[in-house]
N, C-alpha and C positions, 0 to 999 in steps of 0.2 A: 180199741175194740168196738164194734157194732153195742147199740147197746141191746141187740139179740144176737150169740155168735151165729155165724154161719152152721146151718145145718150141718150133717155126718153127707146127703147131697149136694150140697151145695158145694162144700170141700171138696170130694168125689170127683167133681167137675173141674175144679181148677188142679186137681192132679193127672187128669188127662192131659196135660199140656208141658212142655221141657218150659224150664225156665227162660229161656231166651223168648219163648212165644208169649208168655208172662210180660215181659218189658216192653216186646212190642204192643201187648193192649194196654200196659199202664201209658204208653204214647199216645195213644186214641182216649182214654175214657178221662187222663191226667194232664194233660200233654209240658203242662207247668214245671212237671217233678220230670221229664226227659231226661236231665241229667245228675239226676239224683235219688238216693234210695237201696243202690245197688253194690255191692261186690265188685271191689275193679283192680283187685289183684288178682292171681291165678291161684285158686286152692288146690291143695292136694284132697283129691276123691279116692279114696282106698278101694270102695265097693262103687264104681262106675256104673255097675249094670242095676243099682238099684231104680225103682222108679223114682218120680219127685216125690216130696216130703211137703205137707203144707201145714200149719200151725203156728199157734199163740207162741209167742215169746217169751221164754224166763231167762232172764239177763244178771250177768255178774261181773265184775272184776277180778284178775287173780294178779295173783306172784307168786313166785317161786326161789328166786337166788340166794334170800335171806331168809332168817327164821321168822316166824311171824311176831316171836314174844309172848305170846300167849302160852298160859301151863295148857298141860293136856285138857285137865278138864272144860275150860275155856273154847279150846282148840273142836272140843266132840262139840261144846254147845254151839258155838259160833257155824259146823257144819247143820248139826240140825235144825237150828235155825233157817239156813239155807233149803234145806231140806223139805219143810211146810212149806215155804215161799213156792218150791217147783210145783209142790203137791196142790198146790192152791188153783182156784180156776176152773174156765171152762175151757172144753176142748182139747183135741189133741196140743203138742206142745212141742216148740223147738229151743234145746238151748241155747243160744249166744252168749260166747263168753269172751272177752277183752281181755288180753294176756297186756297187762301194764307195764312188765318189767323194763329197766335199761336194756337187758338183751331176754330180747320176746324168745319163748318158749325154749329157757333154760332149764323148767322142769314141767313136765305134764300134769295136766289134772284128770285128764281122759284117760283110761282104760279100761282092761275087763270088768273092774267092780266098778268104775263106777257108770258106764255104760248100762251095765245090769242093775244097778241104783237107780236109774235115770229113767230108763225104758220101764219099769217098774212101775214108777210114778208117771205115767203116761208120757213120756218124752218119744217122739217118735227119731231122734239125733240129735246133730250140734254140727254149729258153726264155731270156730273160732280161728283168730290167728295165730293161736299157742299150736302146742305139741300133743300130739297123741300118742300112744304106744303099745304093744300087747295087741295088734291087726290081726292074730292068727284068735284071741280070744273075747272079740268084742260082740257084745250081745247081737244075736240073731235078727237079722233087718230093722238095727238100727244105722242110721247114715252117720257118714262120719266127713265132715271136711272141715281142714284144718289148714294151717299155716307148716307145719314141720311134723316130722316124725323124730320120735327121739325115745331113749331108753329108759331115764329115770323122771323121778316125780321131783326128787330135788325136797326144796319145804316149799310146795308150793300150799296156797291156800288162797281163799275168798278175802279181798278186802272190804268188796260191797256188791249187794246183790239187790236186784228191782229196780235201780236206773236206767239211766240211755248208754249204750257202749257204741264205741265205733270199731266195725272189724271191717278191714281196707275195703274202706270207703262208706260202707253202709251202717249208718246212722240207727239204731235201734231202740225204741223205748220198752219197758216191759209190754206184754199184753198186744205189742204191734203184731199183726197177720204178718206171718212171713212166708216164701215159697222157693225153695233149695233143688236142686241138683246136680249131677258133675259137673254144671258148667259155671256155679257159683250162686249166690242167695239174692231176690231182692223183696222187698217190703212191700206188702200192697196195703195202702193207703182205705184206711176204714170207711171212710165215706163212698168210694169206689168198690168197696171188695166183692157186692152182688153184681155190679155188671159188667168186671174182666173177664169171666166165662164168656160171655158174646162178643164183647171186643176181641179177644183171641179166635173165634171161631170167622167173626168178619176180616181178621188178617190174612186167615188161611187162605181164605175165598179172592182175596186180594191179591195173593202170590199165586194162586193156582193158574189163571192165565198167562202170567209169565212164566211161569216155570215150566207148561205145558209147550210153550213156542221155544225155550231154549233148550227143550232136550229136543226137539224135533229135527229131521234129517235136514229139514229146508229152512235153518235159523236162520234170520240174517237182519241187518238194521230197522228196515222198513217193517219185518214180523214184531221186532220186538216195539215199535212202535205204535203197531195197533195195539199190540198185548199190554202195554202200558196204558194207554187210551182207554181200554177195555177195564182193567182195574182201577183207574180211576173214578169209572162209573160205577163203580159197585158200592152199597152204602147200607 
């Protein structure tokens, strides 16, 4: 994290933009992390038509297939514990969560309650590879992308929460700036995270001459070659 978060505008700014135009300016501002950072399996987006989601990261491990071992009492303190951890921080907040099992999201940790848990404590959604479930009752505009959908919770529970997780592909430490939407999560890099706003606005400006020449009636090789030429001069 900065060690001042990005403003309530600052954030504001990097949600005007889909995440694919996100990766395109971590290319220009990072160009090192090109191939790294990002979501590169397909998630399931249950609410597509939300906007992006941008926020600090609360990160955990779970399981589900087995019991955890722990008595109940254990079981409540081990969540609340978890619990302050989310609640801690600045900033809006995204959960990532690591489903570890031998077979990933055999039981879900996501739904109604704890969605409304989550969002409560400032979470604006979640990534993870695990299971979600209860899509007709999950808290009001919070994002949800996940790995599967599935009906029960099983014993799932937290094995560790505040480390780095990895959800296909993307690399997470707590605290990391993250930026989600239907089309998958990537990480924007702290030392970068004030000036992907303008790298994503000088990409736009980059494709706008091509994209101008190729919906036009009179496309053709030699058009899209100046339009090329023309973008490349833009800086």
């Amino acid at each position: 994290m900065p060690e001042k978060p990005l403003t309530e505008a600052e954030l504001a700014e990097l949600r005007e933009f889909d995440t694919p135009t996100i990766c395109n300016a971590l290319e220009v501002v990072t160009p090192e992390r090109r191939a790294l950072g990002f979501t590169t399996d397909t998630l399931i987006c249950p609410f597509p038509q939300m906007p992006p989601m941008v926020g600090y990261a609360r990160t955990a491990l779970i399981r589900s297939a087995l019991p955890s071992g722990l008595s109940g009492a254990e079981q409540r303190q081990a969540r609340l514990d978890y619990y302050r951890y989310v609640a801690a921080g600045d900033g809006p907040k995204v959960v990532v969560i690591q489903d570890v099992d031998w077979r990933i999201g055999f039981g879900c940790f996501w739904g109604e309650v704890q969605t409304a848990v989550h969002k409560g404590l400032g979470c604006l959604g979640l990534v993870t590879n695990g299971g979600v479930r209860d899509l007709d009752a999950i808290a009001p505009d919070f994002q949800v992308l996940c790995g599967k959908v599935t009906p029960s919770h099983a014993h799932v529970h937290s094995i560790a929460f505040g480390g780095t997780v990895d959800v296909f592909g993307m690399i997470v430490c707590s605290d990391d700036l993250s930026h989600a939407d239907r089309h998958g999560a990537v990480v924007i890099p702290a030392e970068v995270a004030r000036e992907v706003a303008g790298a994503a606005r000088l990409c736009a400006r980059r494709e706008e001459p091509i994209l101008k020449v190729a919906r036009s009636p009179g496309f053709s090789i030699g058009a899209l070659e100046r339009a090329m030429a023309e973008a490349a001069e833009i800086h």
